[in-house]
C-alpha positions in Angstrom: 48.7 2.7 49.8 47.9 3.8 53.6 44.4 3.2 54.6 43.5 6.7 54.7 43.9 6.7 50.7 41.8 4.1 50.3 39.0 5.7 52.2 39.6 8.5 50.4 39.3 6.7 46.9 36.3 5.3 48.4 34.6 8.1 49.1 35.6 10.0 45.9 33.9 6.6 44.0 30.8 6.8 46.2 30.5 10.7 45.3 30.9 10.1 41.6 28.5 7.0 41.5 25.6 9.4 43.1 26.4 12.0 41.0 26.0 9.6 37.9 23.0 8.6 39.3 21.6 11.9 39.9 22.2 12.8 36.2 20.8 9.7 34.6 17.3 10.3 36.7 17.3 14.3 36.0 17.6 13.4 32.5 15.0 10.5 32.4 12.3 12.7 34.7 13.3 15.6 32.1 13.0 13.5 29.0 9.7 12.1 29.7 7.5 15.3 31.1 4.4 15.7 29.6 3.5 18.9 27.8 0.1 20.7 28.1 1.8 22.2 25.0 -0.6 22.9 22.2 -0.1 20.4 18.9 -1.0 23.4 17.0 2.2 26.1 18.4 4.0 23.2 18.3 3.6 22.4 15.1 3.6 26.0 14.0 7.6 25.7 15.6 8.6 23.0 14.0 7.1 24.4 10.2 9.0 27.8 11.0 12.1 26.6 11.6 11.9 24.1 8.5 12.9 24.4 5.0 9.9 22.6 3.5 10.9 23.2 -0.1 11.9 19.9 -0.8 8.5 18.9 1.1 5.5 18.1 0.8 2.0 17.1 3.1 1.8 13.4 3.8 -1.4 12.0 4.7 -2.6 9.0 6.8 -2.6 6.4 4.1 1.6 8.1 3.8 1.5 7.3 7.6 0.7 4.1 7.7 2.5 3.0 4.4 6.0 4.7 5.0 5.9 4.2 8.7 3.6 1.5 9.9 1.1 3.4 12.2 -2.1 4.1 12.8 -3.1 7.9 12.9 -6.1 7.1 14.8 -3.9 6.0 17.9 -2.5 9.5 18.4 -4.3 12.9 19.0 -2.1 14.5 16.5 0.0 13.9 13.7 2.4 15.9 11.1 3.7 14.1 8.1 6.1 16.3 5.5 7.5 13.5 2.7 10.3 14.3 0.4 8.2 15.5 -2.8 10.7 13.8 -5.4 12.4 10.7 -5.7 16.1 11.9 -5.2 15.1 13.5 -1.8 15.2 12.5 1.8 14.4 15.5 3.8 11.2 14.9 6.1 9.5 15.5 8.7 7.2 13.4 11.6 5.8 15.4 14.6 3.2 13.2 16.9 1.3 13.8 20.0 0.1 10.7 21.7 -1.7 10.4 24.9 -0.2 6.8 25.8 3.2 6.5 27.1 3.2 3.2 25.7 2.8 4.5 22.3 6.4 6.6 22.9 8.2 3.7 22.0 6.6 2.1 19.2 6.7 6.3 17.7 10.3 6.2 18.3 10.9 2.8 17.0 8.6 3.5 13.8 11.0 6.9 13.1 14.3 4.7 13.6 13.3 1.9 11.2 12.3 4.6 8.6 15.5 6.2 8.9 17.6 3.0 8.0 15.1 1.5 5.7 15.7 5.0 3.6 20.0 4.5 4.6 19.1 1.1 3.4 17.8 2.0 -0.5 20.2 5.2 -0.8 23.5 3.3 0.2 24.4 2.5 -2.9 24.0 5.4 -4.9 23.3 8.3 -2.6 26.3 9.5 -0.6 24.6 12.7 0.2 21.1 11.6 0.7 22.9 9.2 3.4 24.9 11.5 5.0 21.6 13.7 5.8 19.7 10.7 6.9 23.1 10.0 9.6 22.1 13.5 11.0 18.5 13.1 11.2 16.7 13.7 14.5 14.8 11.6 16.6 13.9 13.4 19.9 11.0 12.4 22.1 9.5 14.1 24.8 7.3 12.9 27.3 3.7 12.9 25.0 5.7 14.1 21.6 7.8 13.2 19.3 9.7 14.6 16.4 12.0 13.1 13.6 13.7 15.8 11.3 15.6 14.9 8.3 17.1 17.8 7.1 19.9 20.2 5.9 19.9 21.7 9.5 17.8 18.8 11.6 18.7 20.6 15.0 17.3 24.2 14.1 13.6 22.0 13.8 14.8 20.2 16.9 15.7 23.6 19.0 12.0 25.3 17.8 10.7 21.9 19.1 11.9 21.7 21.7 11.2 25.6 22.5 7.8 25.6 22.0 7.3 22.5 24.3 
């Protein structure tokens, strides 16, 4: 290879590593924006798009049992349970004021999702396959986990009304 095709390999790695880079920061800046969003329109999204039938209210003893946190640490808080035993489909949407409480949110929602995998393996094909498709998306001073027949119609209104 001629030394004028090594430069040019060069420069055409040195122009897809900055535009690698560039994309990893526009999506971190993006992801973690804070919304001056109101918990109520965004929880009225999130309810709209929803199918709540197999639903119903949690509260913040359902909060603390099913996913291990405190309800006073946030400013808001959503909880939709499945309302029989057969059932998966839920719903968690949180506003914090911390970004230090994004992660333990996020991890609280992911060790939901496999402790429910974890019980339904063995006799709940269907219930499992849901809770594979279940959505976990957090943004900035929200976050949302949607287990659902249709997880990203809830995720697109979320994300909408942020």
């Amino acid at each position: 290879m001629s030394t004028g095709g090594k430069g040019a390999v060069f420069a055409l790695l040195k122009y897809m590593l900055l535009l690698a880079l560039a994309v990893l920061l526009i999506s971190q800046a993006s992801g973690n924006r804070v919304s001056g969003a109101d918990f109520g329109s965004v929880e009225q999204a999130v309810l709209a798009a929803a199918d709540l039938t197999p639903m119903t209210e949690g509260d913040n003893q359902m909060l603390r049992r099913l996913y291990g946190l405190d309800p006073d640490s946030f400013q808001n808080v959503l909880l939709y349970v499945p309302s029989y035993t057969m059932s998966v489909e839920e719903i968690l949407l949180v506003k914090y004021d911390s970004s230090a409480s994004q992660d333990a949110v996020r991890e609280a929602m992911e060790a939901r999702v496999q402790s429910q995998i974890d019980v339904f393996s063995g006799y709940g094909p269907e219930q499992v396959a849901m809770l594979e498709r279940a959505v976990i998306d957090v943004r900035g001073n929200y976050a949302l986990l949607v287990v659902a027949e249709d997880p990203d119609a809830v995720r697109q209104a979320f994300a909408g009304a942020l």
